[in-house]
mmCIF file as Biopython writes it, N, C-alpha, C and O atoms, coordinates in Angstrom:
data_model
#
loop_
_atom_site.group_PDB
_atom_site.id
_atom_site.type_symbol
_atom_site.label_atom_id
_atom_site.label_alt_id
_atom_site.label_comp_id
_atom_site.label_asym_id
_atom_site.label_entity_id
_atom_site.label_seq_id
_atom_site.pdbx_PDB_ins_code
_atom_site.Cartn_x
_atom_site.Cartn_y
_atom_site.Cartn_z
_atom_site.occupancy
_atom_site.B_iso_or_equiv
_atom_site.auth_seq_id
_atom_site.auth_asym_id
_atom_site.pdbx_PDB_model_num
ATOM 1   N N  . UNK A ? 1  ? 7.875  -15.781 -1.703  1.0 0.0 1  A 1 
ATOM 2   C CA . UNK A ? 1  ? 8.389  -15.518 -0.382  1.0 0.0 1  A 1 
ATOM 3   C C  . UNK A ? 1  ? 7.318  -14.910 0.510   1.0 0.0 1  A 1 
ATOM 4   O O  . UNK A ? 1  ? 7.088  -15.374 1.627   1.0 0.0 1  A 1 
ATOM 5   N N  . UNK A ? 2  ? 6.457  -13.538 -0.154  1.0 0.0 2  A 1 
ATOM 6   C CA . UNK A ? 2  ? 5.222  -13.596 0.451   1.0 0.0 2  A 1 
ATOM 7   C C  . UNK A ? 2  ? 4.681  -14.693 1.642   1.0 0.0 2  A 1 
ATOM 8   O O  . UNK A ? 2  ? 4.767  -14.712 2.870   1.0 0.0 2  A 1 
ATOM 9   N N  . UNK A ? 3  ? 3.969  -15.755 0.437   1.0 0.0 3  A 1 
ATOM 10  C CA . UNK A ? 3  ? 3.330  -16.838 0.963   1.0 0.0 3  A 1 
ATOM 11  C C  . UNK A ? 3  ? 4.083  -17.437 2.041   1.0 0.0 3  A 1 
ATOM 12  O O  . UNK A ? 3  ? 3.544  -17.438 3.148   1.0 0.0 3  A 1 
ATOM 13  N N  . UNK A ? 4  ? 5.105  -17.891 1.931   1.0 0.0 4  A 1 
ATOM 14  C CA . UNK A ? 4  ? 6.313  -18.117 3.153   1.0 0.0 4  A 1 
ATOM 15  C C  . UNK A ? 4  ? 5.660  -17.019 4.133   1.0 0.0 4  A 1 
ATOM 16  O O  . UNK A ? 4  ? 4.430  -17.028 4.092   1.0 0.0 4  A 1 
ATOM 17  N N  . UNK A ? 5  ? 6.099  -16.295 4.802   1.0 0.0 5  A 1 
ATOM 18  C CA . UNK A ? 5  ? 6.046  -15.175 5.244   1.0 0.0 5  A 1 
ATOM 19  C C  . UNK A ? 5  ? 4.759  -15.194 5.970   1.0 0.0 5  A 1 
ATOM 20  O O  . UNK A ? 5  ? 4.716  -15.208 7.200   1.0 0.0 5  A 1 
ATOM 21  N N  . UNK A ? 6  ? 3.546  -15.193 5.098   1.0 0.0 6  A 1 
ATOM 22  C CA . UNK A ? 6  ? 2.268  -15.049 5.757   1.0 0.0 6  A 1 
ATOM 23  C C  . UNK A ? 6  ? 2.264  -16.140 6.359   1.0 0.0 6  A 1 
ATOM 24  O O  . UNK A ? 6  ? 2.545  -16.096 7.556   1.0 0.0 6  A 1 
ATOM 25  N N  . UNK A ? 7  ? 1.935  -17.522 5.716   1.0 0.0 7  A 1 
ATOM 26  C CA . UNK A ? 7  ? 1.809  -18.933 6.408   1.0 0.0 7  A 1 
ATOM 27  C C  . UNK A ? 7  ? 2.634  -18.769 7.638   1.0 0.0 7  A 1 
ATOM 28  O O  . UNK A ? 7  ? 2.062  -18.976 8.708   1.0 0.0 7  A 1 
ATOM 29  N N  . UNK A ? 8  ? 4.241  -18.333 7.653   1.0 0.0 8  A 1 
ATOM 30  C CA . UNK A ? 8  ? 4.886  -18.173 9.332   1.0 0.0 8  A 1 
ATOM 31  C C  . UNK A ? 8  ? 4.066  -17.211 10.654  1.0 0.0 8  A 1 
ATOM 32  O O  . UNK A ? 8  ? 3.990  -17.406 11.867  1.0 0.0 8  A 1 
ATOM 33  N N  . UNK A ? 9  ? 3.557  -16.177 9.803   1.0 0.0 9  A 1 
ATOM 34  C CA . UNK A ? 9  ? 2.701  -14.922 10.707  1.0 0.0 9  A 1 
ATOM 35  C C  . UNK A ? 9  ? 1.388  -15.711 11.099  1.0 0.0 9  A 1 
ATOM 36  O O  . UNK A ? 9  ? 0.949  -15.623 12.246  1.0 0.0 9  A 1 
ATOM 37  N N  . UNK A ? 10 ? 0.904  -16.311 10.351  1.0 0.0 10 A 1 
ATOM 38  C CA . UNK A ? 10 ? 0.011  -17.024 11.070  1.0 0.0 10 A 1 
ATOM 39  C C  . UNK A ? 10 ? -0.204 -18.000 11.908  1.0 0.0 10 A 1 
ATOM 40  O O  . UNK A ? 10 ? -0.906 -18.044 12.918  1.0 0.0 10 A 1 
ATOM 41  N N  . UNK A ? 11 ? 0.339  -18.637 11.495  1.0 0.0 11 A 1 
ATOM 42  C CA . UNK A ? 11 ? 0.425  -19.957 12.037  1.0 0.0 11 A 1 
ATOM 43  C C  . UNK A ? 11 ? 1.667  -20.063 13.322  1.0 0.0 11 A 1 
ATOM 44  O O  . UNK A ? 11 ? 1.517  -20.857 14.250  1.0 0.0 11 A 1 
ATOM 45  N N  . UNK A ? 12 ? 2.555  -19.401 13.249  1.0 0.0 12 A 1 
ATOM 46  C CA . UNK A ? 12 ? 3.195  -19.559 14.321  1.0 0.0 12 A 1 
ATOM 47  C C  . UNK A ? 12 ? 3.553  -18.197 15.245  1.0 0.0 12 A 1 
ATOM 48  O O  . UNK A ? 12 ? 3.199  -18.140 16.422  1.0 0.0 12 A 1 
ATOM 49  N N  . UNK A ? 13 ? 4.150  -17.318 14.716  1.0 0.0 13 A 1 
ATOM 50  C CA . UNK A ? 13 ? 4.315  -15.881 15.454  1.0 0.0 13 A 1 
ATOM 51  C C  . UNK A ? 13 ? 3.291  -14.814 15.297  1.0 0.0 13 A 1 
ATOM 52  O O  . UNK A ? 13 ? 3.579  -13.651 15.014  1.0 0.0 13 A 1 
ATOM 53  N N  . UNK A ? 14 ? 1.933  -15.311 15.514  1.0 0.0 14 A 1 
ATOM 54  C CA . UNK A ? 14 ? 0.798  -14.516 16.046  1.0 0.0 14 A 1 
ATOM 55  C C  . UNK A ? 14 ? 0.456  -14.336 17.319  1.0 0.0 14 A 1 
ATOM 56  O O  . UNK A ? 14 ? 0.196  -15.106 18.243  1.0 0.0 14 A 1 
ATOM 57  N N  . UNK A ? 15 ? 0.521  -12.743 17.158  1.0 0.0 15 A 1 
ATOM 58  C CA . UNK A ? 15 ? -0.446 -12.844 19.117  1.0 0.0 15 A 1 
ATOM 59  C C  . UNK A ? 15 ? 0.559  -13.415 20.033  1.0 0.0 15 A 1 
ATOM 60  O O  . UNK A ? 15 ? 0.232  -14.345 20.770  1.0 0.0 15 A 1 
ATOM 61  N N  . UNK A ? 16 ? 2.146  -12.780 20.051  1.0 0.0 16 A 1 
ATOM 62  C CA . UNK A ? 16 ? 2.980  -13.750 20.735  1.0 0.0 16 A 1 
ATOM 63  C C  . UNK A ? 16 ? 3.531  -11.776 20.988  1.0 0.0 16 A 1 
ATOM 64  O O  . UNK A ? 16 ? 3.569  -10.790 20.252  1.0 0.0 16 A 1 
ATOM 65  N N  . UNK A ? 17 ? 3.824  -12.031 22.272  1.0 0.0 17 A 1 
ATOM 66  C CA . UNK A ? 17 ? 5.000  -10.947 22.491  1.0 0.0 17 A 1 
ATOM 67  C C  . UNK A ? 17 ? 6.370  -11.664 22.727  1.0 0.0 17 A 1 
ATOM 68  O O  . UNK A ? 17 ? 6.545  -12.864 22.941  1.0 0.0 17 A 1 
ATOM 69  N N  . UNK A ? 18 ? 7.372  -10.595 22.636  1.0 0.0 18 A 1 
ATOM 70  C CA . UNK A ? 18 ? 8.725  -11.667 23.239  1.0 0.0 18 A 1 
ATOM 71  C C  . UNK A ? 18 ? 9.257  -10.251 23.948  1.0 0.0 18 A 1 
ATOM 72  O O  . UNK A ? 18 ? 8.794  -9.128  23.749  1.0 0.0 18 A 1 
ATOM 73  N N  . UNK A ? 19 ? 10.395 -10.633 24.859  1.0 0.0 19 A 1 
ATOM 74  C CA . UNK A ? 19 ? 10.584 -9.171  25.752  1.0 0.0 19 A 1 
ATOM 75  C C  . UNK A ? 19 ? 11.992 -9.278  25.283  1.0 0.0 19 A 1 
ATOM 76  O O  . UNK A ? 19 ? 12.797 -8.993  26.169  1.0 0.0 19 A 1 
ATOM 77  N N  . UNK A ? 20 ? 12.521 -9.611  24.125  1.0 0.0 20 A 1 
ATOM 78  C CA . UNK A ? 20 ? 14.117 -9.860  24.034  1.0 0.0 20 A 1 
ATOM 79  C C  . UNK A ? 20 ? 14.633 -9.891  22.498  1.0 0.0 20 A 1 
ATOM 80  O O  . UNK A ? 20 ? 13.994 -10.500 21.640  1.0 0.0 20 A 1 
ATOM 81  N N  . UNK A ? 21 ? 15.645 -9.303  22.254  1.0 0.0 21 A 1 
ATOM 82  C CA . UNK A ? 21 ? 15.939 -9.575  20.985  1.0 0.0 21 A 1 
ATOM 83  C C  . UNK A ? 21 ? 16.399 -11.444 20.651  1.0 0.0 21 A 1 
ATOM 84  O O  . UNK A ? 21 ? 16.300 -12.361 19.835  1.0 0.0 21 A 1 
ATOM 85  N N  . UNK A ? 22 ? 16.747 -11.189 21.521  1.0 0.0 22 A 1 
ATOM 86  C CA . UNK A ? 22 ? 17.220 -13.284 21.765  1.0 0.0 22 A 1 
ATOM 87  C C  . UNK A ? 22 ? 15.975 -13.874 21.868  1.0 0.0 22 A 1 
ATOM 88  O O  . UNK A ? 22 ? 15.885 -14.905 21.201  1.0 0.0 22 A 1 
ATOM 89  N N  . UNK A ? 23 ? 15.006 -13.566 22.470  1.0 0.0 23 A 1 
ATOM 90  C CA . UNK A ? 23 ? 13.545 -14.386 22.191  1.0 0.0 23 A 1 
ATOM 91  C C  . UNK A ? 23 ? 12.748 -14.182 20.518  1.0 0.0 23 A 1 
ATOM 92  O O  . UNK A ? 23 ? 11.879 -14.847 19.955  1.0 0.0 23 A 1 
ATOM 93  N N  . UNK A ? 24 ? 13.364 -13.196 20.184  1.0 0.0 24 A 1 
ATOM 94  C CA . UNK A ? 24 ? 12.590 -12.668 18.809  1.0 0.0 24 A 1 
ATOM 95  C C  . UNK A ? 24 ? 13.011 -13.825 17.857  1.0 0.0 24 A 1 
ATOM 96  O O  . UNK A ? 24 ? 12.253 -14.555 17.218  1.0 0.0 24 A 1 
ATOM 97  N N  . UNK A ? 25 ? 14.446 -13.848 17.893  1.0 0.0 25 A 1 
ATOM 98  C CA . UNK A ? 25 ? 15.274 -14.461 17.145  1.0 0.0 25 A 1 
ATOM 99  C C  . UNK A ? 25 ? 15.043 -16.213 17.326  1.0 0.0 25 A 1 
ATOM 100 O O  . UNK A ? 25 ? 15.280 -16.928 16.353  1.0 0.0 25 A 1 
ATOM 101 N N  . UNK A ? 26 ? 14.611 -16.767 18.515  1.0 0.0 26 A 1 
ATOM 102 C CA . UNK A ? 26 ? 14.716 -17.897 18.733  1.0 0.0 26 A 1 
ATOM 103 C C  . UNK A ? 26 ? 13.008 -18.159 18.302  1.0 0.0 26 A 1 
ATOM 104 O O  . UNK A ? 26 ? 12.776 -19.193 17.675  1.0 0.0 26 A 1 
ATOM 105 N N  . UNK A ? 27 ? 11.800 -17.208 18.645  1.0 0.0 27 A 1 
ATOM 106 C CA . UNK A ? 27 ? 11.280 -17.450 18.004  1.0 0.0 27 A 1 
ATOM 107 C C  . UNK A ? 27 ? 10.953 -17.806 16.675  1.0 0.0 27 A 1 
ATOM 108 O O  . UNK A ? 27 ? 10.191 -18.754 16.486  1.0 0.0 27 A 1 
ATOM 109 N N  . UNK A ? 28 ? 11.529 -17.038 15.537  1.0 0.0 28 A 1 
ATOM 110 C CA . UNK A ? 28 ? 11.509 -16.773 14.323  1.0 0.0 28 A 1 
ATOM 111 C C  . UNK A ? 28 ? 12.577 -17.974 13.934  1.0 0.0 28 A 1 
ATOM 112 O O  . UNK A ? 28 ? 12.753 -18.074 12.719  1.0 0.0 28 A 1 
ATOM 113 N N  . UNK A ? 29 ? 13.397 -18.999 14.841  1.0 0.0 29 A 1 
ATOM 114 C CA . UNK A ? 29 ? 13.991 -19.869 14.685  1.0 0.0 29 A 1 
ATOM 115 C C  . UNK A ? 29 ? 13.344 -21.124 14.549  1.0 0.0 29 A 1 
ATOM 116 O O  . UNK A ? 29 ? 13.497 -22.022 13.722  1.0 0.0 29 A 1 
ATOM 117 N N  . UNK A ? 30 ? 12.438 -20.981 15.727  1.0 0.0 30 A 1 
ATOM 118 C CA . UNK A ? 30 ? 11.796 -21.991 16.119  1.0 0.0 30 A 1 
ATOM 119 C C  . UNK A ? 30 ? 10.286 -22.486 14.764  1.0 0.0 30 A 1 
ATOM 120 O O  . UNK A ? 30 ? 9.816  -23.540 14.335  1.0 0.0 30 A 1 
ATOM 121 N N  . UNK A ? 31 ? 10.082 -21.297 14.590  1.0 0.0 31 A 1 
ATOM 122 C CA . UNK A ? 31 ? 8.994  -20.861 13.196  1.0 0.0 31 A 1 
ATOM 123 C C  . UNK A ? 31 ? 9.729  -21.395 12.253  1.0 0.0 31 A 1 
ATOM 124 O O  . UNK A ? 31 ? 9.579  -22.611 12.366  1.0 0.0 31 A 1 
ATOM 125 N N  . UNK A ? 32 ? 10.639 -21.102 11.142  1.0 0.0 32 A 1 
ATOM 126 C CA . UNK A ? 32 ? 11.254 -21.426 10.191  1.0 0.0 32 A 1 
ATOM 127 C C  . UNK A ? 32 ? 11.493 -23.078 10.185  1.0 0.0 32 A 1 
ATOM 128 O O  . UNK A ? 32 ? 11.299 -23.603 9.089   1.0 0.0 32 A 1 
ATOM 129 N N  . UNK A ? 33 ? 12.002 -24.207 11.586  1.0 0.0 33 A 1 
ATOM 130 C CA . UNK A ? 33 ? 12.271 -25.229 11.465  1.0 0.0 33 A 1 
ATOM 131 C C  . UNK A ? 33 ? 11.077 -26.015 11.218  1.0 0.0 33 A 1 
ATOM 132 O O  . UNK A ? 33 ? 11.041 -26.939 10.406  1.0 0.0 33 A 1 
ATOM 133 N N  . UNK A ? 34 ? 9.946  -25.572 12.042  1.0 0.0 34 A 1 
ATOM 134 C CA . UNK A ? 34 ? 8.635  -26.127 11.938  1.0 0.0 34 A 1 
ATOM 135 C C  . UNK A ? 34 ? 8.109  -25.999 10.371  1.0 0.0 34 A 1 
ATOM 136 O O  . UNK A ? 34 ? 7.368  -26.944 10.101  1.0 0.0 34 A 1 
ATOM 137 N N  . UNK A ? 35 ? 8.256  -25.275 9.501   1.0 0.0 35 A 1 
ATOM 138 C CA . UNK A ? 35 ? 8.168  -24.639 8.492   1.0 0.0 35 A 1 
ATOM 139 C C  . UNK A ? 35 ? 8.676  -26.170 7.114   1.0 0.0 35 A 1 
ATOM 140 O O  . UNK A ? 35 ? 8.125  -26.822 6.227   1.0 0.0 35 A 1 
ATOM 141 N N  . UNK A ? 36 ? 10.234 -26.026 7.872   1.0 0.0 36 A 1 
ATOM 142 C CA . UNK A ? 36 ? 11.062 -26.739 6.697   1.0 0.0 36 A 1 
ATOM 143 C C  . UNK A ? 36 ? 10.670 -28.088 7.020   1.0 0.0 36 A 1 
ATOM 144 O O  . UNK A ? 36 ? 10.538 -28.828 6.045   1.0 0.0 36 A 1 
ATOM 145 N N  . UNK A ? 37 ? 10.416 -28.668 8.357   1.0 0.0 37 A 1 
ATOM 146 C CA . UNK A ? 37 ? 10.203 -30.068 8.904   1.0 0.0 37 A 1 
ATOM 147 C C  . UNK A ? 37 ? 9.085  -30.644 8.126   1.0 0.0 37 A 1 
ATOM 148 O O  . UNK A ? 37 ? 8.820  -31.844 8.056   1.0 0.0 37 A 1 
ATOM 149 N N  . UNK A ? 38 ? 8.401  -29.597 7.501   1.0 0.0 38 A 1 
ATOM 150 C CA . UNK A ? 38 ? 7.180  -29.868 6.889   1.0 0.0 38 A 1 
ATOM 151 C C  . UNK A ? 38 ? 6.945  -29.811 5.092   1.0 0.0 38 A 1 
ATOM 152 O O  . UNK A ? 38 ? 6.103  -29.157 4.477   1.0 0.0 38 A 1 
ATOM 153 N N  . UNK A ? 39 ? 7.901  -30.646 4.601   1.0 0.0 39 A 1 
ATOM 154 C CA . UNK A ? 39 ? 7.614  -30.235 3.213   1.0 0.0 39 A 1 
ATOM 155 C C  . UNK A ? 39 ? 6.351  -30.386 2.220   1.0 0.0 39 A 1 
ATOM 156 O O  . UNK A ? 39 ? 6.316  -30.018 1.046   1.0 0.0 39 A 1 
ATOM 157 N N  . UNK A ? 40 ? 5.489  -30.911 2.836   1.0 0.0 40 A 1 
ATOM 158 C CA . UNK A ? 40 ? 3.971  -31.133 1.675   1.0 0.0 40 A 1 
ATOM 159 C C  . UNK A ? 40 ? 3.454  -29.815 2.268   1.0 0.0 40 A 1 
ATOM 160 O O  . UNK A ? 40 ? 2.409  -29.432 1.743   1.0 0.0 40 A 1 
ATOM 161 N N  . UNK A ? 41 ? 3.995  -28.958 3.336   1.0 0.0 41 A 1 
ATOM 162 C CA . UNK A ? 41 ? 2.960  -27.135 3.551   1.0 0.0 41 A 1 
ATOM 163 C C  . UNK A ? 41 ? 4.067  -26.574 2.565   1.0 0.0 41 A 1 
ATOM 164 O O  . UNK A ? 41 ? 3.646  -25.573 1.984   1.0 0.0 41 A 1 
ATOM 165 N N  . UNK A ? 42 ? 5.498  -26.961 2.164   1.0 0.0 42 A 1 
ATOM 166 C CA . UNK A ? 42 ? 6.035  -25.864 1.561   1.0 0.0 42 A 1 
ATOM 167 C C  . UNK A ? 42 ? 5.846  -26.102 0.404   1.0 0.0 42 A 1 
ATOM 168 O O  . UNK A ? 42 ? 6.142  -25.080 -0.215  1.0 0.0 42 A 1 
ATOM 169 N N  . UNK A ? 43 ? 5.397  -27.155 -0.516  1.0 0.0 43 A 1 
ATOM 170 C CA . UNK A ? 43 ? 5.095  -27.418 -1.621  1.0 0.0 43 A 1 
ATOM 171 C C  . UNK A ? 43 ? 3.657  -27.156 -1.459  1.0 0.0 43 A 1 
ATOM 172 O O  . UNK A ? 43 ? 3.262  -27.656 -2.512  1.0 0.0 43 A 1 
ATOM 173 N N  . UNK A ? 44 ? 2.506  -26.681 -0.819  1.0 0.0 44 A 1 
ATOM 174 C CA . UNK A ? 44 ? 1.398  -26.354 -0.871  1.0 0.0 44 A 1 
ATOM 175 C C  . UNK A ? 44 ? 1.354  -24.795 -1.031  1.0 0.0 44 A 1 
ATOM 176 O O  . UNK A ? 44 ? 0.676  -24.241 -1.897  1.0 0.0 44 A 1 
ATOM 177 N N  . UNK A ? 45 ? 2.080  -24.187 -0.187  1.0 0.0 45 A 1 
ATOM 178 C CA . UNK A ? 45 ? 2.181  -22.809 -0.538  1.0 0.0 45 A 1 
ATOM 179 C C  . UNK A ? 45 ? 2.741  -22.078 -2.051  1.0 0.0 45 A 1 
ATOM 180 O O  . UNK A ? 45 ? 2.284  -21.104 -2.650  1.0 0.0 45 A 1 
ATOM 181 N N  . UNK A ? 46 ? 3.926  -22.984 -2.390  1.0 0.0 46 A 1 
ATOM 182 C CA . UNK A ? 46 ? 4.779  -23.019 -3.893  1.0 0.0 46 A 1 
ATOM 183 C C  . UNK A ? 46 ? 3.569  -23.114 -5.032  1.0 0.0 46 A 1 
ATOM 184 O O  . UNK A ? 46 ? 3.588  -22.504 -6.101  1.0 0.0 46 A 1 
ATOM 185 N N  . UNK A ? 47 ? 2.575  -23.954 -4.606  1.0 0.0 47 A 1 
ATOM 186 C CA . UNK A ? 47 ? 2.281  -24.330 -5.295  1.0 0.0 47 A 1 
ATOM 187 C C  . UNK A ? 47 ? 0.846  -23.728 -5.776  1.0 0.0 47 A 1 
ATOM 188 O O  . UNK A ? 47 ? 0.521  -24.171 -6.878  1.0 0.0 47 A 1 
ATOM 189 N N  . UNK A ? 48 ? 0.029  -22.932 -5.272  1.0 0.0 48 A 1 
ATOM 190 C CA . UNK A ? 48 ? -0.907 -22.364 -5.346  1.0 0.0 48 A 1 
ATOM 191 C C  . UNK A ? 48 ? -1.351 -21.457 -6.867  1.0 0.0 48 A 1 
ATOM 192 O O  . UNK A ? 48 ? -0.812 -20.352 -6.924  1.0 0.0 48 A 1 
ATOM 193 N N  . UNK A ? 49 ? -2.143 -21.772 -7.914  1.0 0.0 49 A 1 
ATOM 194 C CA . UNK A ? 49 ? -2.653 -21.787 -8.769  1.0 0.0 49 A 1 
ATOM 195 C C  . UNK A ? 49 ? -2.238 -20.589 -9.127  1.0 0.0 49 A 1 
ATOM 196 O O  . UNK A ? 49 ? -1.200 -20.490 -9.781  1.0 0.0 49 A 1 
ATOM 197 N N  . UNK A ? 50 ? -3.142 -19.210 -8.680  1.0 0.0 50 A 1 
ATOM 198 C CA . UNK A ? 50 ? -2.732 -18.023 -8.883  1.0 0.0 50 A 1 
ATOM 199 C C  . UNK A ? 50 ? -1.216 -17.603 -8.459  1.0 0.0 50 A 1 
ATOM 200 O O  . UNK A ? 50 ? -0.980 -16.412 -8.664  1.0 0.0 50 A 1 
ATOM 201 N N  . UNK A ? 51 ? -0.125 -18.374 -7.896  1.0 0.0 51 A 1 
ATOM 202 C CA . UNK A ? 51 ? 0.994  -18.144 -7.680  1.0 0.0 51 A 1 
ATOM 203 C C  . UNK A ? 51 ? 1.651  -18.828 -8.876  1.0 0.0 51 A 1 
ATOM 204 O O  . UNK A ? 51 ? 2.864  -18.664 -8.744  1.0 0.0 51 A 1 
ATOM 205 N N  . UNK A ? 52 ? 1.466  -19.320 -9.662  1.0 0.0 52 A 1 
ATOM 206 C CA . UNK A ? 52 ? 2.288  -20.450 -10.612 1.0 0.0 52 A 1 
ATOM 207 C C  . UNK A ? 52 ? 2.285  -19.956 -11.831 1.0 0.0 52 A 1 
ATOM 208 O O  . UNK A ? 52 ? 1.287  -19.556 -12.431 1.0 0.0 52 A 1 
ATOM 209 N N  . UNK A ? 53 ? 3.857  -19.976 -12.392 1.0 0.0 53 A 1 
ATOM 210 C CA . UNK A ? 53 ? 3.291  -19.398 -14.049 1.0 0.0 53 A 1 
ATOM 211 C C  . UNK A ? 53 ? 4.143  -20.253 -14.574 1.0 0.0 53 A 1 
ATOM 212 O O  . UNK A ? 53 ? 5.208  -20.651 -14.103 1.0 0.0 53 A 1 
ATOM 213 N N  . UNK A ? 54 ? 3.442  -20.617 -15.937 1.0 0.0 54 A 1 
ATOM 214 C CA . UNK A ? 54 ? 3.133  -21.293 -17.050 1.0 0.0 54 A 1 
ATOM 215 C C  . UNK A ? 54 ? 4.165  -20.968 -18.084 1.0 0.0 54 A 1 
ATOM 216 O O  . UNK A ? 54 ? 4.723  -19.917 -17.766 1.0 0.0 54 A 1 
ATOM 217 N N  . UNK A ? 55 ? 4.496  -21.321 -18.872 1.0 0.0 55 A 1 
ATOM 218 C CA . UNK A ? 55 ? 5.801  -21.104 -19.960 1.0 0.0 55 A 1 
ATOM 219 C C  . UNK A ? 55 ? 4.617  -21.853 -21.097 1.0 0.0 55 A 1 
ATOM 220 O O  . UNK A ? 55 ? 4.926  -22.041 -22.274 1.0 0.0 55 A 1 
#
């Protein structure tokens, strides 16, 4: 969830002010869809070597 998390802080809600709890929210809306629209970044983040354990 981390990795989630950072990849959103970067890539989309950086260096952004919002003057509204309704802008916060629609931001962090707008972040998350871009996020899911994209499944080969969410299987890239899942998937990261030192994140993965082995059985």
């Amino acid at each position: 969830m981390e990795n989630v998390w950072d990849c959103l802080r970067q890539n989309k809600l950086c260096a952004q002010l919002r003057d509204s709890y309704d802008e916060i929210v629609k931001a962090y809306k707008t972040a998350w869809n871009w996020l899911v629209a994209d499944p080969e970044r969410i299987t890239s983040i899942g998937t990261r070597n030192w994140a993965s354990v082995s059985l």
